[in-house]
KELUM-879563 format. One record per residue (C-alpha): residue in one letter; x negated, y, z. Coordinates in steps of 0.05 Angstrom, whole numbers, padded with zeros to 5 digits, always signed. Each point is the difference from the previous one (the first is absolute). Example, Ala and Ser with C-alpha at 12.3 -4.5 7.8 and 13.67 -1.06 7.14 Angstrom:
2
a-00246-00090+00156s-00027+00069-00013
***
This chain:
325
x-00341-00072-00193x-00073+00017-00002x-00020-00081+00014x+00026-00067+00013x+00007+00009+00075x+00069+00004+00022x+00023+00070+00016x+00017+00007+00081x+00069+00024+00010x+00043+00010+00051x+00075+00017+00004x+00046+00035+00035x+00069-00011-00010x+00071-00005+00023x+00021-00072-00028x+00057+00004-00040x+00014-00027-00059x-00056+00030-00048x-00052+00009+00057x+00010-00083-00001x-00010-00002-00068x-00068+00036+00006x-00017-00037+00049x+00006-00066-00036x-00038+00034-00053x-00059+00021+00045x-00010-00059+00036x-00008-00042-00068x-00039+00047-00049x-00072-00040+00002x-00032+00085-00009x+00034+00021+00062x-00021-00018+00076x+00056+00014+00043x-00027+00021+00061x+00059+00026+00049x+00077+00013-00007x+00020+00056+00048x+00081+00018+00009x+00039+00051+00009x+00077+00023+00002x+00030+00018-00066x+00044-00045-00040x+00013-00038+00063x-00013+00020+00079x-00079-00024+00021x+00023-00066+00036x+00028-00022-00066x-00059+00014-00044x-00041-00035+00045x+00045-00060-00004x+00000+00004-00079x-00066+00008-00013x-00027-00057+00042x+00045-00041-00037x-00017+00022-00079x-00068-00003+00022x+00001-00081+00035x+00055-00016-00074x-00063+00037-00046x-00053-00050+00036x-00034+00062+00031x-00038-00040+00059x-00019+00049+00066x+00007+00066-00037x+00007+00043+00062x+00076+00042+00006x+00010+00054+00052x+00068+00037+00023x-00009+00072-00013x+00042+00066+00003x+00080-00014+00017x+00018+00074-00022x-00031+00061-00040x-00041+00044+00027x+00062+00053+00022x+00062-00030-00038x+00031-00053+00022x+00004-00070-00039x+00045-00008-00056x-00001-00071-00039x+00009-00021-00064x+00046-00059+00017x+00052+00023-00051x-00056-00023-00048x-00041-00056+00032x+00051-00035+00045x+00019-00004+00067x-00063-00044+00008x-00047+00047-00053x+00001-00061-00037x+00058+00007-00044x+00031-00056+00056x-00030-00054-00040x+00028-00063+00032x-00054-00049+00030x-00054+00041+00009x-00037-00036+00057x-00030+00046+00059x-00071+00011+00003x-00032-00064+00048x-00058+00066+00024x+00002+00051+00034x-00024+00072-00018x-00072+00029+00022x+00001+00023+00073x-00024+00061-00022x+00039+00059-00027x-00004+00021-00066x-00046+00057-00008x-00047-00044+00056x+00000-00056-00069x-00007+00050-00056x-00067+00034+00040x-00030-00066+00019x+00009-00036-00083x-00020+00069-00024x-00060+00008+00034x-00016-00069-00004x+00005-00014-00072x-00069-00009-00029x+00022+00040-00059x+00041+00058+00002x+00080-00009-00005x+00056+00016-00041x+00060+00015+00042x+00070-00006-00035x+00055+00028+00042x+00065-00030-00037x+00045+00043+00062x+00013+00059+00038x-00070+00020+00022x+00004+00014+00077x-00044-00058+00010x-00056+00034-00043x+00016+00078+00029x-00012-00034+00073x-00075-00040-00029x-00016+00061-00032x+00007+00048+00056x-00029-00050+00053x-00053-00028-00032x-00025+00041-00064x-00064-00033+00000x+00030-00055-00033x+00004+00040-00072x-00079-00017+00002x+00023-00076-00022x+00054+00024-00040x-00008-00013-00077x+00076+00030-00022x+00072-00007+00027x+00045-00018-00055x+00072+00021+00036x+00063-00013-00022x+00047+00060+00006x+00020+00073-00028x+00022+00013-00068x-00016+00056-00054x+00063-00001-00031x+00071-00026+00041x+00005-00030+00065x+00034-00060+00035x+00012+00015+00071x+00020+00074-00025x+00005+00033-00062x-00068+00021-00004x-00035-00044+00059x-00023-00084+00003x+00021-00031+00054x-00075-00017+00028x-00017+00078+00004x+00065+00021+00035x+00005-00047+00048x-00054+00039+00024x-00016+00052-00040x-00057+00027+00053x-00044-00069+00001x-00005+00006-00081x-00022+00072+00006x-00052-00023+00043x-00016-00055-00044x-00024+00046-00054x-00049+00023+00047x-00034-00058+00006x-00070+00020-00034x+00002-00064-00044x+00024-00008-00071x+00081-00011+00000x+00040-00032-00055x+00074+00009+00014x+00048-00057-00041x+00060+00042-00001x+00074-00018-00024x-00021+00021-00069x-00040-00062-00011x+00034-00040+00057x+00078+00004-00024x-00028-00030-00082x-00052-00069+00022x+00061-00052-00009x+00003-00067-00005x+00044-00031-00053x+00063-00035+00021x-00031-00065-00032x-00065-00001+00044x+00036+00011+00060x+00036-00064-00013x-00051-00041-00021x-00034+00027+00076x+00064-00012+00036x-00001-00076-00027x-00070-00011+00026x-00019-00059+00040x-00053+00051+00033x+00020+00033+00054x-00033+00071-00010x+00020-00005-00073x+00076-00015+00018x-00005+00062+00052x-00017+00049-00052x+00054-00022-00050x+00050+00003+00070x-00035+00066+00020x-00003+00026-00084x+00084-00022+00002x+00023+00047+00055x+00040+00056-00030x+00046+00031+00062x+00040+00029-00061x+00014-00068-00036x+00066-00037+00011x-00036-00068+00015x-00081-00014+00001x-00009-00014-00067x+00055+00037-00041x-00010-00003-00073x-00076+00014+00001x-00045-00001+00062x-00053+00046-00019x-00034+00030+00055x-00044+00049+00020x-00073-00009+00025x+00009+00066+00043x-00063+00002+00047x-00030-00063-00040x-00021+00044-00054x-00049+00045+00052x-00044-00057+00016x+00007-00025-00084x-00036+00066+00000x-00053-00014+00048x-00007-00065-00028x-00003+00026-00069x+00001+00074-00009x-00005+00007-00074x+00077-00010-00005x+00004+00063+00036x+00003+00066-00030x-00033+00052+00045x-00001+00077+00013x-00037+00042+00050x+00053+00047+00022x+00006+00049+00059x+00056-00035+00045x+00038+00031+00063x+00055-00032+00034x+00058+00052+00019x+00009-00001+00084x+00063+00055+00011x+00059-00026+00017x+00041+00007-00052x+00021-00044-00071x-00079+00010-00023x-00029-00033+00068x-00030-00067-00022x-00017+00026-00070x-00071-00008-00027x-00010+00056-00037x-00056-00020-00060x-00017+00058-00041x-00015-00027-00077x-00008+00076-00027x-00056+00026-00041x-00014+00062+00042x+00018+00029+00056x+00064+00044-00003x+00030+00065+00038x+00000-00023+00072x-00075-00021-00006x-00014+00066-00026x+00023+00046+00041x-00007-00042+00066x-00059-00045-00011x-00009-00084-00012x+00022-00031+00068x-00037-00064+00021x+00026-00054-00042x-00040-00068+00002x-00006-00039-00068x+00031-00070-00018x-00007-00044-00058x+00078-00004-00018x+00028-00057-00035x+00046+00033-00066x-00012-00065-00040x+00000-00084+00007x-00004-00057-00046x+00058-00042+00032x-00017-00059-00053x-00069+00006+00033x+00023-00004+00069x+00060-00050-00007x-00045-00049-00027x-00053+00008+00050x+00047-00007+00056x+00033-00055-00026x-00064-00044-00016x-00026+00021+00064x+00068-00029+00041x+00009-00050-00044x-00082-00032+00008x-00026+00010-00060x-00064+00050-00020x+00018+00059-00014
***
């Protein structure tokens, strides 16, 4: 950060269990101004983000921060959750979580992302932590808000294996065609891909010592940090957990912990076991197909290949927990 104002951010996400977590995290880092959650379907259908991201935001003390419903499908493929991963709920089906006493904006969400973005004194970092159809649609209707964009830190793709395929994240192909148009945005773009996002975990002690917290937004991360779908019971022998989408805005908030490489990135669109793929290209020089058919138009983004997860972990945790990070 170049000063001691807080950095504007806004976030777009599709509340599951690791969006919560970085939501938690953004609403209680004293460098970060949290100016507008926007939602869309992903890890849950758009209703149910909505509902869960009201409700981490009223348990992490976040006052009037504006929410709006957004996008309920992709752009041309249909929805497909991640409830074999988040819950039925997105939640992990935490049990008590109270529902949200507000409502969300009566606007939609690309209306909310124009209106903060253009509002903002100083320019904005946007950190999409899901798939991006939200962002395509602001991009394509309104491109005059890049003028009041500073970066968009997005979490999605991968350089090396995927999640959702072998190759692709699940943010980029659930809609493979809003992330291509992402990285035509015109602004600087960091993408926070699965090789930096599957190695920030907690240890299996912390998330205890948050899970027996007489805090509220404390004891929801150590609940949120505990849900492994592949565990025989929530806390098995060792809890760890993973920050997941956490870790993108621990990089806004402190992006020293984040190795960084400016890399020509595509995402692959044919049908086919490719589509969803983003496609970096880390070599030195070009090879045969540029040379005997020419460089296409590839936009460059500052990868993540490297994080300090002792850096992050205890940043997240002394943010969450109240104490100066």
């Amino acid at each position: 950060m170049s000063d001691d104002r807080p950095v504007p951010v806004i976030i777009d996400c599709d509340t599951g269990v690791d969006d919560a977590l970085a939501l938690l995290f953004a609403v209680r880092h004293p460098g970060l101004d949290l100016r507008a959650v926007t939602c869309v379907a992903g890890n849950t259908d758009v209703a149910g983000v909505v509902r869960n991201t009201l409700t981490v935001l009223e348990i992490a003390g976040a006052g009037d921060v504006p929410v709006a419903r957004g996008a309920e499908r992709p752009l041309i493929e249909p929805a497909r959750s991640a409830r074999h991963v988040h819950g039925e709920d997105g939640m992990g089906d935490i049990p008590g979580l109270p529902a949200p006493a507000r409502a969300a904006a009566d606007v939609d969400a690309v209306t909310l992302l124009r209106r903060e973005i253009l509002a903002s004194p100083r320019p904005v970092t946007l950190i999409p932590t899901a798939p991006l159809t939200n962002i395509a649609l602001l991009l394509r209707t309104h491109p005059e808000v890049t003028r009041n964009i500073e970066r968009i830190v997005f979490m999605g793709g991968a350089v090396a294996t995927g999640n959702a395929t072998p190759v692709a994240e699940f943010n980029v192909w659930h809609d493979p065609e809003a992330a291509a148009i992402l990285l035509t945005a015109g602004v600087p773009i960091t993408m926070y891909g699965l090789d930096v996002f599957q190695r920030v975990t907690v240890p299996g002690a912390d998330v205890r010592r948050l899970r027996a917290s007489a805090e509220p937004g404390a004891r929801l991360a150590g609940d949120l940090l505990a849900h492994r779908p592949s565990a025989p019971e929530p806390d098995g022998d060792d809890p760890r957990g993973g920050l997941g989408d956490a870790g993108a805005v621990c990089a806004v908030a402190d992006p020293a912990g984040l190795t960084t490489a400016a890399l020509p990135v595509e995402v692959s669109l044919a049908p086919g076991p490719a589509r969803g793929q983003t496609v970096v290209d880390r070599r030195p020089r070009p090879g045969e197909d540029e040379l005997h058919h020419g460089t296409r138009d590839r936009h460059l983004v500052d990868v993540a290949l490297e994080v300090d997860v002792e850096r992050y972990v205890k940043l997240y945790l002394a943010v969450v927990e109240g104490r100066r990070p």
